[in-house]
Structures are given as structure tokens and as C-alpha cells.
N, C-alpha and C positions, 0 to 999 in steps of 0.2 A: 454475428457481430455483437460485442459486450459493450456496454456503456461503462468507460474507465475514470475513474479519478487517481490522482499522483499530488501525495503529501510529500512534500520534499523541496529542504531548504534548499539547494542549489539548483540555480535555475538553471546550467547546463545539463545536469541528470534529467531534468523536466523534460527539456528538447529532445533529448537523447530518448526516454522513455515514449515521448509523443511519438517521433518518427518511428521508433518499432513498432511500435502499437497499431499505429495508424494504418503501416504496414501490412498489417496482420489483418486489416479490417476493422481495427475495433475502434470506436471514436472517445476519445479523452475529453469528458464533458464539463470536468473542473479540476481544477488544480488549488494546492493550499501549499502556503511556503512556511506555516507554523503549527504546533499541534493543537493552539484552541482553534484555529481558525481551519484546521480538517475536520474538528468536530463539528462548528456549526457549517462547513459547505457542504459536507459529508448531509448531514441532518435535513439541508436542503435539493440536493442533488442527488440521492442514492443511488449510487451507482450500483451496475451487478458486480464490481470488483474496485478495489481502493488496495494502490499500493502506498504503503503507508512508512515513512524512514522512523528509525527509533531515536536518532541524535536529531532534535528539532527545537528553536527555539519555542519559550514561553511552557510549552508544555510539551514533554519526549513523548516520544511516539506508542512507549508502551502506556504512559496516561490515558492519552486520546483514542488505543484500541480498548482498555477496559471501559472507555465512558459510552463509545459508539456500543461497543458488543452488548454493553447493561440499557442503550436505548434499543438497537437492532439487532437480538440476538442469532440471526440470520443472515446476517451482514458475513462478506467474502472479504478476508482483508488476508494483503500478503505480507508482510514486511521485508523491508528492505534496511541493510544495514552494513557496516563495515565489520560489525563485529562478527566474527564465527567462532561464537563460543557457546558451546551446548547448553550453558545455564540460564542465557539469553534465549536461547532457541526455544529451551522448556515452558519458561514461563510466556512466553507471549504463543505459544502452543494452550497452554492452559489457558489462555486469557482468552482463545477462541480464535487467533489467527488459523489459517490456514494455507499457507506456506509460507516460504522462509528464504528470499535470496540475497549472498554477499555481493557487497561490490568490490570488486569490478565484475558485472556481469555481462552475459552475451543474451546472443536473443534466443540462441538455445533455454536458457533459466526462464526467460520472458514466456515463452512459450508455455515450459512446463507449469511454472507457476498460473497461467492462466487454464491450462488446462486440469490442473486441480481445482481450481477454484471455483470454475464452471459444471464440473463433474458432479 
């Protein structure tokens, strides 16, 4: 069982994310619906894995993975995004993410992305 956090402005993706998750055994220990505010729950909660959206108010999601990744360079973070676009994928790949999934996703992606991320 992983200890999850879910950055993500809409709170139905949140529920949706919880219940797979939860599903799967793994318990969602905090949640942030902005990207300063993933960084400081993230800071206090460290989860073994943070799925993290890139379209977020206040600060986008690829800010708040370069800020966590230069505090926790160990940190497991997946992103999550609408966009599927390789130049997006690249750079938050460089930025230290470790996986990558579009929405709309299944629990198929949910899965795989946890199991890199634990890997």
C-alpha cells in the first residue's frame, strides 16, 4: 500500500482518482487543488507518490514539480494532464516526473503509472 497525494484542480477527478486508488489499496493522504498549495502539502505530507495536474491555478503544475523535485529530489511524481504532447512530456520528464498520464484516463494508466513510480 503507497501513501498518495492528488494535486488537482477539479474536485471530480480528486473522487475519481481517490476511489481508484483507494481501490487498489493505496490510501490518498492529502490532496491540493492549486499548485502553491501541492507544494507546501506535498512538503508536509510526503507521499510515496503525488499525482500532480500541469493546468493548475496560482502556480501550473510544471512550477510546483521543478520546486518539490529541487526540495525532494526523490520524490515520485506522475503528472497528469490533457495535454499529449511530446514537448510537454519531455520537459516535466527532465524536470524529474516519472510518469506521464492523459485524461481521460482508466485505471489501467492508474495502475501503470503507480507501478513505475514504486518501481
Amino acid at each position: 500500500m503507497a501513501k498518495i497525494m492528488v494535486a488537482e484542480d477539479q474536485n471530480d477527478l480528486v473522487e475519481f482518482l481517490r476511489d481508484i486508488l483507494e481501490m487498489q489499496n493505496h490510501q490518498v493522504v492529502a490532496t491540493a487543488s492549486n499548485g502553491e498549495e501541492a507544494v507546501e502539502v506535498f512538503n508536509k505530507a510526503r507521499p510515496d507518490v503525488l499525482f500532480l495536474d500541469i493546468a493548475m491555478p496560482k502556480k501550473d503544475g510544471k512550477a510546483a514539480l521543478a520546486e518539490i523535485m529541487a526540495a525532494h529530489p526523490d520524490a515520485k511524481v506522475v503528472m497528469v494532464t490533457a495535454l499529449d504532447d511530446m514537448d510537454t512530456i519531455q520537459e516535466c520528464t527532465a524536470k524529474g516526473a516519472v510518469a506521464y498520464i492523459v485524461k481521460p484516463f482508466n485505471l489501467d494508466d492508474i495502475k501503470r503509472a503507480i507501478s513505475v513510480a514504486l518501481d
